[in-house]
N, C-alpha and C positions, 0 to 999 in steps of 0.2 A: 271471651267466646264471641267469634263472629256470630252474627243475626240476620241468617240468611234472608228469612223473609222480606227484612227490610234491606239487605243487600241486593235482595231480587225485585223490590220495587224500585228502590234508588236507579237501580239498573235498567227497567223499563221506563222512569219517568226523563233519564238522563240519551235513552234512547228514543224514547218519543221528540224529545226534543232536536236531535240532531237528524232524524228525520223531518223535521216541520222547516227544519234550517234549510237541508239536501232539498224538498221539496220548492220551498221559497227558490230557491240560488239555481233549479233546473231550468233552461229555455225552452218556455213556450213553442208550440209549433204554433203557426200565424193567425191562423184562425181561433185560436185559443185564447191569445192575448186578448188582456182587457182593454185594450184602445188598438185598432189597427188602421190602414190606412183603408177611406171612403165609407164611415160608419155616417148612419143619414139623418141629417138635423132637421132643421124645417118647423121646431116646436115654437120659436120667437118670430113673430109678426109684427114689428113696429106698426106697419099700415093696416088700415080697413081694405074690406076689396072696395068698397067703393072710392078712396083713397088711392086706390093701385088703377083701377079705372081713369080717374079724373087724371092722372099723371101721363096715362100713356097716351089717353087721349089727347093732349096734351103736346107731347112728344110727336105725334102723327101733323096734329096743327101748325107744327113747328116744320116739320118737313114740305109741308105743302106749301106754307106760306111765306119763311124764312128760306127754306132749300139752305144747298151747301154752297160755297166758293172755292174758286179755284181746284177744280179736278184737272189732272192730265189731261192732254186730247185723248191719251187711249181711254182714260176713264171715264170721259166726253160722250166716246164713242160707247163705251162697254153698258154706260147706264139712259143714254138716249135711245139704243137698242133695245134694253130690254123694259123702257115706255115711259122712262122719266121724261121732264122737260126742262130742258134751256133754254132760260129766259134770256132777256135783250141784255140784262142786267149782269149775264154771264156764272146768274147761279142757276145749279141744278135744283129742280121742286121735285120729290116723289109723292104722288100719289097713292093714296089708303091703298087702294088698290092693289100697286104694284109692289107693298110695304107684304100686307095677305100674302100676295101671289111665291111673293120670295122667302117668308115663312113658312109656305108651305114646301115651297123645296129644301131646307136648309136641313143640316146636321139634328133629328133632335137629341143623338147620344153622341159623344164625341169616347175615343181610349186616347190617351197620350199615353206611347209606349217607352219601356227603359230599356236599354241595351240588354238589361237583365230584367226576362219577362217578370220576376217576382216585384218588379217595381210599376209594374202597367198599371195606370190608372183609370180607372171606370168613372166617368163625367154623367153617368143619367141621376134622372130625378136628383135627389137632395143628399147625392152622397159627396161628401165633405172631404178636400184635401188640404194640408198645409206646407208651406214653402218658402223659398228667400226669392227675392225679385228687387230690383231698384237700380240706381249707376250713383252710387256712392264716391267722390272723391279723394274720400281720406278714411283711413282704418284709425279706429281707437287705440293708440297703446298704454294699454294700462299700466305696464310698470312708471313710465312718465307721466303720466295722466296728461297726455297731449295727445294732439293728431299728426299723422304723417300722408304724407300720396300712398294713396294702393297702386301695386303690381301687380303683374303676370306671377308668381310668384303668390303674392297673395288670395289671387283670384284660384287656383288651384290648392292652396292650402285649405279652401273656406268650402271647395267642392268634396276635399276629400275628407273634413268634418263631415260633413252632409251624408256621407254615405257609411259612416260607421254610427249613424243618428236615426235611432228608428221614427222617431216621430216627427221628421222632417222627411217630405215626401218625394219634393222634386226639388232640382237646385236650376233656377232660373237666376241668369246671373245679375249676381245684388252690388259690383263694382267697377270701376272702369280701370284696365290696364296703363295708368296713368305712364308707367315707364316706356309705353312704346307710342311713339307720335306720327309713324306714318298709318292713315286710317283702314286703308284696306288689311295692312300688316294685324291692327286693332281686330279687327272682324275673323281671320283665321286663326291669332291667339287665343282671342275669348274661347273657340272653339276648341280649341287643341287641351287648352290647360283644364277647362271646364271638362271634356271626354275625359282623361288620363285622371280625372280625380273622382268621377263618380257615375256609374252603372245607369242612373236614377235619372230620369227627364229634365230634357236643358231645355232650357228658352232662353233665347238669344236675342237683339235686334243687328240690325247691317245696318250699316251707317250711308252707302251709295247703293244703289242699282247696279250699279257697273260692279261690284264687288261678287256679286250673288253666284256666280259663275266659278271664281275659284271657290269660295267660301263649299260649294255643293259638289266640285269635285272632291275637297278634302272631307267632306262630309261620308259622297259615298265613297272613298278608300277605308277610312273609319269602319262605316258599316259597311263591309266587304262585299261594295256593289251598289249601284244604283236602283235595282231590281230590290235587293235588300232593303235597303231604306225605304224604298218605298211599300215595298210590303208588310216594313215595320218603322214609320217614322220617329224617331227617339229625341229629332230637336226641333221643339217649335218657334216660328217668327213670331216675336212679339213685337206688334208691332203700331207705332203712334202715325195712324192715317189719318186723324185730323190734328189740329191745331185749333183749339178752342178758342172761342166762338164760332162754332158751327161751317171753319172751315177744313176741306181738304189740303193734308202735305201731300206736296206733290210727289218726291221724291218717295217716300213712304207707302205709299200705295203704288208706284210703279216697281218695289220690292215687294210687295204683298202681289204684286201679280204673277211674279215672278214664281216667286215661294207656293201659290197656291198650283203653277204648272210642273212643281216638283214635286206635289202632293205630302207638301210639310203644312201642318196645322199652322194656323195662323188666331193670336191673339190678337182682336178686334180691340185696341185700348183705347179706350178717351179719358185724360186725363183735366177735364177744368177744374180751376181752383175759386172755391166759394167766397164770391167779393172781389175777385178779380177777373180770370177769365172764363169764369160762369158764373150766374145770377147768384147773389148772396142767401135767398131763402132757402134754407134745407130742399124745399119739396121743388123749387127752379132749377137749383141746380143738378135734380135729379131728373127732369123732364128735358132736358139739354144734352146733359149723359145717354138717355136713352135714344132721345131722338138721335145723335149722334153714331151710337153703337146701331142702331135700327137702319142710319147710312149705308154702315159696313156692310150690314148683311145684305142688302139688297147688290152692293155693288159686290162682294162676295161668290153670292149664286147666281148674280147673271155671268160670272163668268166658267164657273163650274159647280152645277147645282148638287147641294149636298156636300160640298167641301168640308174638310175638318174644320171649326172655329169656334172660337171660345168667347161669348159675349161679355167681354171689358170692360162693364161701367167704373172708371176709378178716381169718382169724382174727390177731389181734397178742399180742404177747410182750412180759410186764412183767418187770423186771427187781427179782427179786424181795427184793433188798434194800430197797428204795425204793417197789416199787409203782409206778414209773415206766415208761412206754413204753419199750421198745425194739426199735423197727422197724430198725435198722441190723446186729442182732446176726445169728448163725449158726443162734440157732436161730429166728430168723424168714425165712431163708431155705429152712431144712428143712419150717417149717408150710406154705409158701407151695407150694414142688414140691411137697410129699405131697398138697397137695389139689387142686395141678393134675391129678395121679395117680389122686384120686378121681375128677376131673370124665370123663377120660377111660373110666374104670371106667363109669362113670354112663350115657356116651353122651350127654352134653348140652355146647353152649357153657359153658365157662367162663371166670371171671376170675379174680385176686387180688391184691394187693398187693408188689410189692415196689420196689427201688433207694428206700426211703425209707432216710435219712441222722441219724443222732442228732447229729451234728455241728453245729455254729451254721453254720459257713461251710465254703466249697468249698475244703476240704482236702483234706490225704492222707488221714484219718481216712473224710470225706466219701466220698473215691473208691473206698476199700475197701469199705465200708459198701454200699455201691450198684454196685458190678462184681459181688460177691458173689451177693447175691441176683436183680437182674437176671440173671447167667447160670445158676443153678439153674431159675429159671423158665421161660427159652425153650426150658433140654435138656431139660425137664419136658415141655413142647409144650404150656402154658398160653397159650391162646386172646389173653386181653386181662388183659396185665401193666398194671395201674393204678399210681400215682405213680411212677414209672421214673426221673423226673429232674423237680429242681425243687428237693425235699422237704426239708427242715431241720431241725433240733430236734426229731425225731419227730413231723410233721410240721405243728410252729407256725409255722413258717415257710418261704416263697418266696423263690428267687434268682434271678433273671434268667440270670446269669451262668452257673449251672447248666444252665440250659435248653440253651444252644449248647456249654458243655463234655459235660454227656450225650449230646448230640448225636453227639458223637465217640465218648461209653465206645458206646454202645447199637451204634452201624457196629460196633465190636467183637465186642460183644456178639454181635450178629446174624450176624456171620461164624464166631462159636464153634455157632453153632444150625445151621445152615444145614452145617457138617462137612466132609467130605474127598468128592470127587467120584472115583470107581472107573469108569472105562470104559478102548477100547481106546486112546483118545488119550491119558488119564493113567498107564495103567501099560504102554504100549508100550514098548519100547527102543530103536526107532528114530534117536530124536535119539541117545541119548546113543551109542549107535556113532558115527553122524557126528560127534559132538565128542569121542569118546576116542579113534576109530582113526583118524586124519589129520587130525583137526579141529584148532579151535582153544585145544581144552582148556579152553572155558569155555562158559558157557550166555546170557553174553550179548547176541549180536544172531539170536540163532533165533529161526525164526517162530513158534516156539512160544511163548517166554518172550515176543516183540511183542504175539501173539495174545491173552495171557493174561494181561499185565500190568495190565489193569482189570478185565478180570470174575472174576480167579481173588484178588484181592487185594484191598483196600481201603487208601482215604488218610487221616489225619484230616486235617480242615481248621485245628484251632488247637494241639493239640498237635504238639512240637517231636519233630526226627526226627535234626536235623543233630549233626553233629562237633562237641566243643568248640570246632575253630578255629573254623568257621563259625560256628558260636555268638556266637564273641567278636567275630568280622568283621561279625555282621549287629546288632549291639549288647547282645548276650546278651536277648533277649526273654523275658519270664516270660508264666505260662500266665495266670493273673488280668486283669492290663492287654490282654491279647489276645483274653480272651475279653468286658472290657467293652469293645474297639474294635470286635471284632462286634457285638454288641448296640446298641452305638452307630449304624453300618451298617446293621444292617435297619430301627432304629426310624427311622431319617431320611429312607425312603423312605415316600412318601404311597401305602400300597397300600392305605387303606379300601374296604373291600369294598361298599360303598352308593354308589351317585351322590350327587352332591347332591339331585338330586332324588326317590331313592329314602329317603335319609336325613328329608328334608322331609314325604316321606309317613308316613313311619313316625312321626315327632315331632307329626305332628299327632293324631293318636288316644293314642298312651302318651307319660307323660311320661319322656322317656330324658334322662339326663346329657350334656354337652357332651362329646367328647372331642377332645384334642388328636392331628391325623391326621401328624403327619411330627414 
């Protein structure tokens, strides 16, 4: 004789359960998710203010007394107008003064928009984005465990990961189109291959002056008008207007002039490397950085006050046995929050570098390397974390495969930013009387833990969670082969972002590379 009773509990505990499954496996609307993009960090402070003080101070000394070298005559002109001075010496000196005066006009919220508003990014206060950035020479192949030259081709394959990756924000491009050698040709691929792979904000750099002009007509045919772009800028110049030690590229800043009369954001980068081309001390090389990016901004808003811009500091760390990079170490996670630190001190957007990896391949080495400083940065509440994931060999090389395992550290990551929610729902006592005094002594089928199981926690997608048995039950799966089965997966889907016949239009005026769409 069947036993109903217990065929009808069977039946609701076998239905509870494939509800809690249906619930887990539903998608989130965006706001719901428990990590989303711009949640506000700011809780880790490496510095004292007085610390943040003596730096910037510091930085201003440096301007007045050091100045920069070698600016353009128009930049000559653009920053002696608006009351620097040119000494005999041929460098520019800003005065405190006119450092105030230019902070006072400058951006204090910056949006970097995506061709797809749901990817716009809000830069005020301490809300936190993450990203790929870098010019990477050679891609990791992991079936060889070698490197190769990156392509067009690969530079497009890494943007259209990017955009089926929710926790990777903006795709700033992290490699160089090594198969194409003439430079101007380099500057409208980055741009073409990068659009057709991903919705999500691109930051670019232009390799000449002279280039900016086609580069901005294919831009605005892209966004369907110049009017358009400009009403909704979707790619910004990132872009290295000095050359450390405390001088201006010339060329680079006469494309930053350019870029900021098209009304595209411009990343203000300074890039010195600690022990070489900035002072070896952690806190020098951070007063150099600033003082540097603190350049930009002056020569920035004397040209059009309140421009979009992004303050750069992205100072890196030589390992001073060797004189060699090391973007994976500790204390390149310390230069990075300290100057997210500054930026906040400053009151302006900022950016800076980190989760780059000194490791060849996506190791354990790798994952420390880049957990590390990735979560320094976001408790920082630094704006827009550049190379986040991707990055290798201090950052010679791109991995695909990284892109979808960052994927997973970054949902982490972003879970450690975003902290412990305090209201009456979370520290109530309510449940736990009903499950300590006649309950069932445990917490889980309450509507709390139901309610909370997606937004109060996150899943990874490729990383392993289960039991040895199950482990061994499901074939013991490694993290490698599962993260190139993703990648396999997204590349196989034809999601080119161009029609055919929007593709058609665009190839008829610039000559773009073929690429392969699925």
């Amino acid at each position: 004789m069947v036993n109903l009773t217990e065929t009808s509990r069977s039946s609701r505990r076998a239905g509870g359960r494939a509800a809690r499954v249906a619930l887990r496996a539903a998608p989130l609307e965006a706001n719901m998710r428990p990590v989303r993009p711009g949640l506000e960090g700011g809780t880790y402070s490496p510095l004292t203010e007085a610390q943040v003080e003596r730096i910037y101070n510091s930085a201003l000394d440096a301007l007045e007394q050091i100045g920069m070298a070698k600016a353009p005559p128009s930049g000559v002109k653009i920053l002696t107008e608006a009351g620097c001075i040119l000494g005999d010496d041929n460098r520019i000196r800003i005065p405190r003064e006119i450092v105030a005066e230019m902070l006072g006009k400058a951006a204090k919220t910056v949006t970097l928009y995506g061709r797809d508003p749901a990817h716009d990014l809000d830069l005020s206060g301490r809300r936190v984005h993450y990203g790929t950035a870098g010019a990477a020479v050679h891609i990791v192949d992991l079936d060889s465990g070698t490197y190769r030259e990156s392509s067009s081709q690969d530079l497009y394959d890494a943007a259209k990961l990017v955009q089926h990756l929710d926790n990777i924000h903006f795709f700033q491009r992290p490699m160089v189109c090594r198969d194409i050698t003439d430079n101007y040709e380099l500057d409208l691929n980055t741009i073409y291959t990068a659009c057709a792979g991903t919705t999500k904000h691109i930051g670019t750099s232009f390799v000449e002056p002279s280039h900016m002009e086609g580069c901005l007509d294919l831009i605005y045919q892209i966004a369907g008008g110049e009017d358009a772009f400009r009403a909704r800028p979707f790619i910004s110049n990132s872009n290295c207007f000095v050359v450390p030690p405390m001088t201006f590229a010339e060329e680079s800043c006469q494309v930053m002039e350019i870029a900021i009369a098209a009304g595209m954001p411009v990343l203000l980068l300074s890039a010195g490397q600690a022990g070489a081309t900035a002072p070896a001390p952690i806190a020098t090389a951070i007063v150099q950085a600033v003082a540097e990016c603190l350049a930009g901004v002056v020569y920035v808003n004397a040209i059009k006050p309140g421009a979009p811009a992004v303050f750069g500091t992205w100072p890196f760390v030589s390992d001073l046995r060797t004189g060699a990079m090391s973007g994976g170490s500790g204390e390149q996670a310390l230069l990075t929050a300290a100057c997210s630190q500054m930026h906040r001190y400053i009151g302006l957007p900022g950016g800076a570098a980190a989760g780059i990896a000194d490791s060849k391949m996506p190791d354990m080495q790798a994952g420390w390397e880049q957990a590390i400083s990735n979560v320094m940065a976001g408790l920082s509440g630094l704006n827009m974390v550049y190379e986040s994931v991707g990055m290798h060999a201090s950052l010679l090389g791109f991995c695909m495969e990284s892109l979808v395992l960052g994927n997973d550290m970054l949902g982490q990551v972003q879970r450690c930013v975003r902290g412990i929610d305090v209201n009456d729902d979370t520290v109530g006592i309510d449940v736990m009387k009903a499950v300590c005094m006649g309950g069932p002594g445990h917490y889980l089928g309450q509507d709390q833990t139901l309610r909370l199981m997606q937004t109060e926690y996150i899943y990874p997608d490729i990383a392993d969670r289960s039991s040895p048995k199950e482990w061994q039950e499901k074939g013991r799966p490694q993290l490698l082969p599962n993260a190139q089965a993703r990648v396999r997966e997204i590349l196989s889907t034809d999601s080119h972002l161009f029609t055919p016949e929007q593709d058609a239009a665009l190839r008829k005026n610039f000559n773009l590379v073929p690429l392969k769409r699925s």
